[in-house]
VOPADREN-634547 format. One record per residue: residue in one letter; residue number from 1; x, y, z of N, C-alpha, C in turn. Coordinates in Angstrom, 3 decimals, padded with zeros to 6 digits. Example, Ala and Ser with C-alpha at 12.3 -4.5 7.8 and 13.67 -1.06 7.14 Angstrom:
<drenbas>
<drenba a 1 <013.190 -005.690 007.800> <012.300 -004.500 007.800> <013.200 -003.300 007.800>>
<drenba s 2 <012.850 -002.250 007.080> <013.670 -001.060 007.140> <012.900 000.030 007.870>>
</drenbas>
This chain:
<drenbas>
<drenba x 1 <-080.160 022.426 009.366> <-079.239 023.297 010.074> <-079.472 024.740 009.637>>
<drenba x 2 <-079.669 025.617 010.452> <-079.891 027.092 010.288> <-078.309 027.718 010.147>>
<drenba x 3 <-078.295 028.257 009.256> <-077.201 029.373 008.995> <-077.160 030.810 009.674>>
<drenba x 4 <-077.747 030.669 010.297> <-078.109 032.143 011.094> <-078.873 032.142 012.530>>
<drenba x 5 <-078.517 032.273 013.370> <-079.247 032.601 014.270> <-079.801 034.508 014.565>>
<drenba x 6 <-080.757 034.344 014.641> <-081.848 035.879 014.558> <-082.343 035.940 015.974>>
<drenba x 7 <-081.852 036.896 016.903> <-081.870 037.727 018.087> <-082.569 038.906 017.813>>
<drenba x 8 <-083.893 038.768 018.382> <-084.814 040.279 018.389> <-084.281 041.164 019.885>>
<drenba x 9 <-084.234 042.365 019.683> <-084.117 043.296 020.527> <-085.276 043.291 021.118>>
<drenba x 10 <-085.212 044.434 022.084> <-086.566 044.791 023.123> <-086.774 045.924 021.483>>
<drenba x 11 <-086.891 046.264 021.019> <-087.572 047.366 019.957> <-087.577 047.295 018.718>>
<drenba x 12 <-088.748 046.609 018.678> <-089.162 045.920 017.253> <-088.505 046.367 016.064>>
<drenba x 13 <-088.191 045.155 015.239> <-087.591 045.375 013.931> <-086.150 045.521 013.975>>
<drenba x 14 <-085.586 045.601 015.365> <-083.939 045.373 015.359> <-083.681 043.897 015.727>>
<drenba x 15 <-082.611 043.725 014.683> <-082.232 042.107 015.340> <-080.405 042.076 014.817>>
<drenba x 16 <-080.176 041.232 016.066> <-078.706 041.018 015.959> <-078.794 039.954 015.220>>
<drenba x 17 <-077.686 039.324 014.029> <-077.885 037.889 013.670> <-076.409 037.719 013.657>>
<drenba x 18 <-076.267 036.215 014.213> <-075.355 035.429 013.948> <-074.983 034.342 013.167>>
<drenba x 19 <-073.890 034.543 012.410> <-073.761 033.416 011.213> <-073.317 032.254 011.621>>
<drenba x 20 <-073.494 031.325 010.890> <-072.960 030.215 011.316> <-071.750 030.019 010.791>>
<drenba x 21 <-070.344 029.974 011.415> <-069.515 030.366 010.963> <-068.483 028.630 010.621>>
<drenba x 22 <-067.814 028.380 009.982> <-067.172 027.201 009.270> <-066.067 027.550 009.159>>
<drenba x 23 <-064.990 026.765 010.394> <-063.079 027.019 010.233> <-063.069 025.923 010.723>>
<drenba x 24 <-061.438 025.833 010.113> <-060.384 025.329 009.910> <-059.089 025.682 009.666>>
<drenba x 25 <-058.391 024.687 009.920> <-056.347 025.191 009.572> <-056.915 026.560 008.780>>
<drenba x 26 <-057.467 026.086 007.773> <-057.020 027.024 006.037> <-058.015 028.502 006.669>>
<drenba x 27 <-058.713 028.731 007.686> <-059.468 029.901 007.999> <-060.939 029.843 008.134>>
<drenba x 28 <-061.945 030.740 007.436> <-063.105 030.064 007.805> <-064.007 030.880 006.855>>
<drenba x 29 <-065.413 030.633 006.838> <-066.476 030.726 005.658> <-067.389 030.731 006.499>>
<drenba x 30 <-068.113 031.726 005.863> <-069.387 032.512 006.279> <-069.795 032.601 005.281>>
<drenba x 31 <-071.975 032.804 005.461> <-072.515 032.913 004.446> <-073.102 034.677 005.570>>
<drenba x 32 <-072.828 035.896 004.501> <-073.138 037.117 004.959> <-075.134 037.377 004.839>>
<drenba x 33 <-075.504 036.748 003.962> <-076.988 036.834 003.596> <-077.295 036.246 002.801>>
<drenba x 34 <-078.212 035.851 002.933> <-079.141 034.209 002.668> <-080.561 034.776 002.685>>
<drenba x 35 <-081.322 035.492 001.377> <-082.498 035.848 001.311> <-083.572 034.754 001.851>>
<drenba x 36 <-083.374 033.687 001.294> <-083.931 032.301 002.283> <-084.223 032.485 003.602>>
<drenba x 37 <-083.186 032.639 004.291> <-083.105 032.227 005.569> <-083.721 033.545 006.815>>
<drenba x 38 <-083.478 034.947 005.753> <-083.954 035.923 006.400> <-085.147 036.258 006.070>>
<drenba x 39 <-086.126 035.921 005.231> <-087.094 036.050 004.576> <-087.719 034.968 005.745>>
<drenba x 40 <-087.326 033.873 006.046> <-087.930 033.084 007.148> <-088.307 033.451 008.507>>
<drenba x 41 <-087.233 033.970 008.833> <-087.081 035.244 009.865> <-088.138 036.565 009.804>>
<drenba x 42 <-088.802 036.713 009.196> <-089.257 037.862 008.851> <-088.496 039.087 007.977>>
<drenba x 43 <-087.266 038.333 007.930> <-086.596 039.875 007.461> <-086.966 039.786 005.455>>
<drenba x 44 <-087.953 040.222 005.076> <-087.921 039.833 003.959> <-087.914 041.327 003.000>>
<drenba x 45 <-086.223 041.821 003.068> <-086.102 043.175 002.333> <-085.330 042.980 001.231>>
<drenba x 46 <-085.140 043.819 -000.006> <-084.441 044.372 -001.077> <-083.468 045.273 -000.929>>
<drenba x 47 <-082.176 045.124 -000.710> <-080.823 045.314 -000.387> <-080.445 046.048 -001.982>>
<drenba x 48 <-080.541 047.385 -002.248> <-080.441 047.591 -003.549> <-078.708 048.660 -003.841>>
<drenba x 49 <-078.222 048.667 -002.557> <-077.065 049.329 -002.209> <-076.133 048.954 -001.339>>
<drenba x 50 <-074.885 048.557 -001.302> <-073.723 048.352 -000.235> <-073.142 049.559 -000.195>>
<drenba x 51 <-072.291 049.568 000.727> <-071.514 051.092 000.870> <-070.334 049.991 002.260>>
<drenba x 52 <-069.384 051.149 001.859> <-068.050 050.240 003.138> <-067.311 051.564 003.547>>
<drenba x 53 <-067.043 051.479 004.772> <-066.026 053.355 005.587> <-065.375 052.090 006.261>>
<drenba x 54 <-063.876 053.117 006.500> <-062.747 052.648 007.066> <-062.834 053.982 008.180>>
<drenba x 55 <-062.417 054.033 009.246> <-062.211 054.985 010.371> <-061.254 054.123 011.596>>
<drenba x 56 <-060.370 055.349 012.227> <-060.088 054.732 013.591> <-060.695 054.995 014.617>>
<drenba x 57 <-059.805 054.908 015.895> <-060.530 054.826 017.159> <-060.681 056.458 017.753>>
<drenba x 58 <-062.243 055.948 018.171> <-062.850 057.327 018.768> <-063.802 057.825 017.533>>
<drenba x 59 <-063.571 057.769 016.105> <-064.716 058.625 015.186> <-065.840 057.661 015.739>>
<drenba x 60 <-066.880 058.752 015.659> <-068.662 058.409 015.626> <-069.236 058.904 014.212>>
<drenba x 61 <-069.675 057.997 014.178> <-070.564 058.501 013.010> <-071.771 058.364 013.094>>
<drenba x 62 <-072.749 059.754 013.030> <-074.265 059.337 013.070> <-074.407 060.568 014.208>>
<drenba x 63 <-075.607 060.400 014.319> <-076.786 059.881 014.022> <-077.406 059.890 012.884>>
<drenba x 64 <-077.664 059.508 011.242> <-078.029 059.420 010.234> <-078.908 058.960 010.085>>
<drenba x 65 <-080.446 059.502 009.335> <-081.646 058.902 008.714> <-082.045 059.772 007.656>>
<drenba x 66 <-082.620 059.433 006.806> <-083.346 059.528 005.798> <-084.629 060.622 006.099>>
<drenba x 67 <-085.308 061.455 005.477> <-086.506 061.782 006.301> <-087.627 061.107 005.191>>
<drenba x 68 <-087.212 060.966 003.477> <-088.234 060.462 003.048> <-086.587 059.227 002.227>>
<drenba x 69 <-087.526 058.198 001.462> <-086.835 056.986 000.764> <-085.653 056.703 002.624>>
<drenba x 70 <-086.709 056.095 003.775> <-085.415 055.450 004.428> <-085.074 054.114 004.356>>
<drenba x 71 <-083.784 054.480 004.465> <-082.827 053.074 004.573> <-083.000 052.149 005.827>>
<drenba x 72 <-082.942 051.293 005.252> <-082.975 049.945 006.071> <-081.700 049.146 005.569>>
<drenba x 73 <-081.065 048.894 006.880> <-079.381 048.713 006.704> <-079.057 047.193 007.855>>
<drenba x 74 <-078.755 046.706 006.652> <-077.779 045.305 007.515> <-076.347 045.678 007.272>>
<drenba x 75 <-075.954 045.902 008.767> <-074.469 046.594 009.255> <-073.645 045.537 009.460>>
<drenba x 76 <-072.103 045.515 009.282> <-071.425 044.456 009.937> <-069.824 045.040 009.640>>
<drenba x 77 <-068.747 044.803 010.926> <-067.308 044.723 010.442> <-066.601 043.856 010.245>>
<drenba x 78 <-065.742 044.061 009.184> <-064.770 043.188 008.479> <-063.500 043.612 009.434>>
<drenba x 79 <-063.208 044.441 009.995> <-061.835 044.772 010.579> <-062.436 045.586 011.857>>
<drenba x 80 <-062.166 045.313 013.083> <-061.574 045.800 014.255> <-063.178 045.419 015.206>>
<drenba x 81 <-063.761 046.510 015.320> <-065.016 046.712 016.565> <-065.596 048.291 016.788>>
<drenba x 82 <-066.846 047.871 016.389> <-067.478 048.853 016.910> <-068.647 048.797 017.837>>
<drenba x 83 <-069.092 050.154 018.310> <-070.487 050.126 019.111> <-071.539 050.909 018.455>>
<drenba x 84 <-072.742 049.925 017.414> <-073.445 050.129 016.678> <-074.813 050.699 017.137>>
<drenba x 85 <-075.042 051.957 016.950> <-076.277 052.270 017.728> <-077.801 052.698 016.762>>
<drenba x 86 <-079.073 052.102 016.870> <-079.931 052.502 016.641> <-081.232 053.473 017.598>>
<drenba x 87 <-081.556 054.402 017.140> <-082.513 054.803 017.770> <-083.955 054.625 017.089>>
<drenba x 88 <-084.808 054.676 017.854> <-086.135 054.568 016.982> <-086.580 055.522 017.021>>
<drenba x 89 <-087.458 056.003 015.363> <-087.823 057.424 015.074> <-089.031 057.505 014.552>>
<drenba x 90 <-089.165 056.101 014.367> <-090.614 055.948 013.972> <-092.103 056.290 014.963>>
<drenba x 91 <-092.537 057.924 014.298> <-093.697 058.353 015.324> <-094.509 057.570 015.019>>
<drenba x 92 <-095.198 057.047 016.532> <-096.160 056.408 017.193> <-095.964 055.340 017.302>>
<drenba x 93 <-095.160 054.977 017.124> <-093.848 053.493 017.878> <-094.246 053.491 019.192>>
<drenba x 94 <-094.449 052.309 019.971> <-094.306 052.573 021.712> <-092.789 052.578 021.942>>
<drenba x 95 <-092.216 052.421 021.214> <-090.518 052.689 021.595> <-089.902 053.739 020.897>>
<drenba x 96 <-090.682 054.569 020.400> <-090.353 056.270 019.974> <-089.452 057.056 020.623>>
<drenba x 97 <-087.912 057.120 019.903> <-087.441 057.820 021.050> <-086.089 056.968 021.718>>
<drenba x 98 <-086.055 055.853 021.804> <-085.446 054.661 022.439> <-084.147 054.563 021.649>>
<drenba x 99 <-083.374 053.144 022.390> <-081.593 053.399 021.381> <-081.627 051.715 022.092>>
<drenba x 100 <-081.108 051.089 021.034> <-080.613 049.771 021.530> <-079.159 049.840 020.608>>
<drenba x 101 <-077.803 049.093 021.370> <-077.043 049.436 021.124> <-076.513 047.857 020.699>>
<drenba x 102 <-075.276 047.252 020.179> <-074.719 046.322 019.967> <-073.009 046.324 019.328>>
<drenba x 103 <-072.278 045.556 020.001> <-071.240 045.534 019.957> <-070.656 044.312 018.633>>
<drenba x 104 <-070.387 044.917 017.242> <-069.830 044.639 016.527> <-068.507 044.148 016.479>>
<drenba x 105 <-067.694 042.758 015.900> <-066.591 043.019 015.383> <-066.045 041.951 014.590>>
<drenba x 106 <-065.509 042.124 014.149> <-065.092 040.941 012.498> <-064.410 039.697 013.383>>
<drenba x 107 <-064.252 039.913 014.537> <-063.856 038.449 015.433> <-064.965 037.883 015.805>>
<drenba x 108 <-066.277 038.230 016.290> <-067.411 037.598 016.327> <-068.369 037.549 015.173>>
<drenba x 109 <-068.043 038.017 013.779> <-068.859 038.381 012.766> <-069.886 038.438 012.975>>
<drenba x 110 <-070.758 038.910 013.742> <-072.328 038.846 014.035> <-072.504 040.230 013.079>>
<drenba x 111 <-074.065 040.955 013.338> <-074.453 041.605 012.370> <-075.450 042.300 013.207>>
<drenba x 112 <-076.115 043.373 012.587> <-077.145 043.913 013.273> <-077.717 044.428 012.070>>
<drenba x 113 <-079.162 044.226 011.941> <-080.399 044.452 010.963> <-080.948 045.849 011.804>>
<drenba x 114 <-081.241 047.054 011.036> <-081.919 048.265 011.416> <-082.439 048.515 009.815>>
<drenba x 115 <-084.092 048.241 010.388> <-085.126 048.641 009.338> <-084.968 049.982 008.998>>
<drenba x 116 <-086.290 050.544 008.024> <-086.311 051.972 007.766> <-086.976 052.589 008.922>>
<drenba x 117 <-086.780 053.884 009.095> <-087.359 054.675 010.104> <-086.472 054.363 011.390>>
<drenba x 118 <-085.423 054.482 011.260> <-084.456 054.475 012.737> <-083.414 055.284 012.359>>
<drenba x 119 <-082.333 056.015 013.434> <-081.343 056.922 013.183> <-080.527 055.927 013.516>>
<drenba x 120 <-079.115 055.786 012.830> <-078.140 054.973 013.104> <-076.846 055.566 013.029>>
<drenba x 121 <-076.381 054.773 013.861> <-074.668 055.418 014.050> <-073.619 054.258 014.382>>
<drenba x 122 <-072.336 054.862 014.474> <-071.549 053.766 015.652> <-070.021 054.724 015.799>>
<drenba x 123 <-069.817 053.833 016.971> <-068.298 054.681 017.653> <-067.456 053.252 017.353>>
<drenba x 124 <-066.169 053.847 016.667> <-065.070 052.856 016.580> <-064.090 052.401 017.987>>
<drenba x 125 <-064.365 051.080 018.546> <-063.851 051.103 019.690> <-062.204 050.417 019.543>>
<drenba x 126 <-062.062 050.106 018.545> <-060.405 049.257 018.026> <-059.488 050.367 017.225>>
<drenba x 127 <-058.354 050.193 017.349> <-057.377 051.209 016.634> <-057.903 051.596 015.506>>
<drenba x 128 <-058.495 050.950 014.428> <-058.868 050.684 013.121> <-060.119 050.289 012.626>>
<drenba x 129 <-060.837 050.108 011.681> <-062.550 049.489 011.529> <-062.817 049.530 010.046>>
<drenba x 130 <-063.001 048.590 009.499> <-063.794 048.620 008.533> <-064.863 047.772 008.518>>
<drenba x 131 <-066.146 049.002 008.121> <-067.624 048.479 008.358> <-068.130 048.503 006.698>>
<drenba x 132 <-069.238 047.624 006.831> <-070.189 047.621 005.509> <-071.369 047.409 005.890>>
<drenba x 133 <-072.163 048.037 004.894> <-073.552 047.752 005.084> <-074.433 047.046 003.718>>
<drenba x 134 <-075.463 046.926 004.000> <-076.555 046.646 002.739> <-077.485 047.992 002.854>>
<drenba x 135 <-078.215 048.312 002.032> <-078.876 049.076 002.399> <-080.328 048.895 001.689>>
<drenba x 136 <-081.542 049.083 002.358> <-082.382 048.971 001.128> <-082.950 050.028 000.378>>
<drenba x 137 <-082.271 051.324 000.028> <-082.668 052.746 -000.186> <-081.776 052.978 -000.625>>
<drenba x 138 <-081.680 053.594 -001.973> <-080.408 054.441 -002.236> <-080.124 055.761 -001.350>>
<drenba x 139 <-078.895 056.488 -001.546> <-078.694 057.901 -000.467> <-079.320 058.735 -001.192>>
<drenba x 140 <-079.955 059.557 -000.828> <-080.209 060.987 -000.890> <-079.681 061.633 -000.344>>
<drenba x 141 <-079.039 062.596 -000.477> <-078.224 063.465 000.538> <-079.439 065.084 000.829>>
<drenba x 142 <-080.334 065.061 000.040> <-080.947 065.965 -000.042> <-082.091 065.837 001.238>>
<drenba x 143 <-082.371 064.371 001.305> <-082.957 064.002 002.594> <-082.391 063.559 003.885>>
<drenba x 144 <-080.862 063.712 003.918> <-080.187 063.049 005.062> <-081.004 064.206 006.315>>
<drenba x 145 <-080.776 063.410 007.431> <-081.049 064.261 008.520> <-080.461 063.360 009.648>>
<drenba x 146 <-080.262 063.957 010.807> <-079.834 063.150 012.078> <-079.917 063.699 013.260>>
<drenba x 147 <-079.791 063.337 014.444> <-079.649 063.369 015.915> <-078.203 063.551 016.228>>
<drenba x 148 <-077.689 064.789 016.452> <-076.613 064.178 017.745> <-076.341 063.525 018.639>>
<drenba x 149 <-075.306 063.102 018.571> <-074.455 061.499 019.239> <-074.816 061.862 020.719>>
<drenba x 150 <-074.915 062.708 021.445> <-074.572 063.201 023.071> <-076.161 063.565 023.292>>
<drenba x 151 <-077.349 063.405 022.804> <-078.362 064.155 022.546> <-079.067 063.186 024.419>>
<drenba x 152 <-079.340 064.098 025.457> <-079.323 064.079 026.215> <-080.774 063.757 026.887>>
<drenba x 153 <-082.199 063.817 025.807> <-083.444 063.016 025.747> <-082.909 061.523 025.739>>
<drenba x 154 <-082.117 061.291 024.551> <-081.492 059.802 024.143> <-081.007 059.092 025.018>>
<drenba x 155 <-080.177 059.911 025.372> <-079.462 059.422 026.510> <-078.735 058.165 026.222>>
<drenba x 156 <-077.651 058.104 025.080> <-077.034 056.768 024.433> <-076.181 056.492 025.649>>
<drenba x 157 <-075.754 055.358 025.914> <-074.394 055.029 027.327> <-073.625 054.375 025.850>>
<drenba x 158 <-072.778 055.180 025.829> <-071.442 055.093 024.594> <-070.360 054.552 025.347>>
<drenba x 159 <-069.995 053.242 025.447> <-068.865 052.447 025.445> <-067.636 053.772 025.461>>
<drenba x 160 <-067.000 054.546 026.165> <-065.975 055.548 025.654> <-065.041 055.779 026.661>>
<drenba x 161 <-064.584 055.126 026.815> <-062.847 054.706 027.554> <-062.394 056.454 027.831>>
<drenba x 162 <-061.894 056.528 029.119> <-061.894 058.047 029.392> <-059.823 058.765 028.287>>
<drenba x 163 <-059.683 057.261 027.902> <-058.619 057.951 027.000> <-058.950 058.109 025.836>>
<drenba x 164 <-059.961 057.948 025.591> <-060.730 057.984 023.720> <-061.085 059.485 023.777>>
<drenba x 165 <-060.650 059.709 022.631> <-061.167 061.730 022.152> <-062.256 060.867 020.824>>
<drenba x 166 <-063.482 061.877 021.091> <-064.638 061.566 020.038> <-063.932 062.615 019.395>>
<drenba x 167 <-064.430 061.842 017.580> <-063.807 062.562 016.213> <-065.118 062.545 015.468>>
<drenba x 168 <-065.514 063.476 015.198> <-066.969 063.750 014.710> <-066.421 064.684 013.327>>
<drenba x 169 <-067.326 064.187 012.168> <-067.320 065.129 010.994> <-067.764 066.308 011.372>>
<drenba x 170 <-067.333 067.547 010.233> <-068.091 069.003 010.477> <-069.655 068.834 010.711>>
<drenba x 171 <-070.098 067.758 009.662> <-071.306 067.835 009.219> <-072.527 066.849 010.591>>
<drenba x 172 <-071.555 066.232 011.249> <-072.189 065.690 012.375> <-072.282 066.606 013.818>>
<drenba x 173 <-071.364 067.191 013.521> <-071.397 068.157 014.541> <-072.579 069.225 014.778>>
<drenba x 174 <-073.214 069.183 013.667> <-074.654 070.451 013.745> <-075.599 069.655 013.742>>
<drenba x 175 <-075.414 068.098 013.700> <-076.658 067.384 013.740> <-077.798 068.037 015.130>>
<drenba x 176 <-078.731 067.755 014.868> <-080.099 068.505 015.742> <-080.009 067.795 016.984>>
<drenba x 177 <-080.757 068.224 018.158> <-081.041 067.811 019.127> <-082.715 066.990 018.648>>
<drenba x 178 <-082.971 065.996 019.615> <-084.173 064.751 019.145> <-085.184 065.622 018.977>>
<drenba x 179 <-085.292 066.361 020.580> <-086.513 067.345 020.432> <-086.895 068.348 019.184>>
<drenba x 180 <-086.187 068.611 018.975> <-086.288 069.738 017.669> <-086.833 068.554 016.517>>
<drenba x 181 <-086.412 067.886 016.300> <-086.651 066.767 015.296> <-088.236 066.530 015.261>>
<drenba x 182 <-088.359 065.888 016.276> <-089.727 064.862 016.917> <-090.823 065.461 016.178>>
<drenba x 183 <-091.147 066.773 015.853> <-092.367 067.366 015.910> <-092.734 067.319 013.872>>
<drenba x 184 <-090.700 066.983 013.218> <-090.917 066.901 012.301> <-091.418 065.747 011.543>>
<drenba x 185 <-091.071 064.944 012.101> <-091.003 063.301 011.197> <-092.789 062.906 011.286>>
</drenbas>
């Protein structure tokens, strides 16, 4: 019996996974990662950092990457729903440029795997959210860099209910446009 089912995207190296999840009266049990089972999968990384944000509805966060030591992040929420977005940034990718998106939430516990070399984000679509990740990179903040959320090459289709106000940090707000980026990475 597999503990996981592993869903590849159309753009290599993203995969949604689903746990195999175990309830009853008393609630239910999940196994979150199983080096075994993802190592079978291909996913065979070193998770050397967790990190966990609480936000409500409407903050985005992201677009966030690394430019050198990047993170490679298994994402997932414990509380509410989000819409988890990767872009790919990796030059000379045939999907350079691209965004596959996935809908998170601690009622379906599924998960989404984003290797190194992708910009990642997500918009909180539930009153409330708490997300966690793995990461396989510690932060640098000295290397953070990102894409704006609205960045119009990208062209993300953001799940955003016309009564939702986007809540963006100061620091996301000057994030770059792709183009300006592209010529760096």
């Amino acid at each position: 019996m597999d503990k996981f089912i592993f869903k590849k995207s159309n753009i290599e190296g993203l995969y949604e996974i689903e746990p195999k999840v175990f309830a009853d009266k008393r609630g239910f049990f999940l196994e979150t990662y199983n080096y075994k089972y993802f190592a079978k999968a291909g996913l065979d990384m070193k998770f050397v950092q967790d990190n966990q944000s609480s936000s409500k509805r409407g903050v985005l966060r992201g677009l966030h990457f690394q430019t050198k030591n990047p993170q490679g992040k298994l994402v997932r929420v414990i509380k509410g729903e989000v819409f988890d977005v990767a872009v790919d940034m990796r030059k000379g990718s045939k999907t350079f440029g691209q965004w596959h998106g996935v809908l998170l939430s601690s009622e379906k516990k599924n998960m989404f795997y984003i290797p190194e070399g992708f910009a990642h984000g997500f918009l909180v679509i539930s009153e409330e959210t708490e997300f966690i990740y793995k990461c396989t990179d510690y932060y640098y903040p000295e290397y953070e860099s990102g894409v704006i959320w609205n960045d119009e090459t990208i062209s993300i289709n953001w799940p955003i209910p016309r009564d939702m106000e986007i809540i963006l940090s100061d620091k996301d707000k000057q994030l770059s446009k792709f183009n300006d980026l592209k010529e760096c990475l």
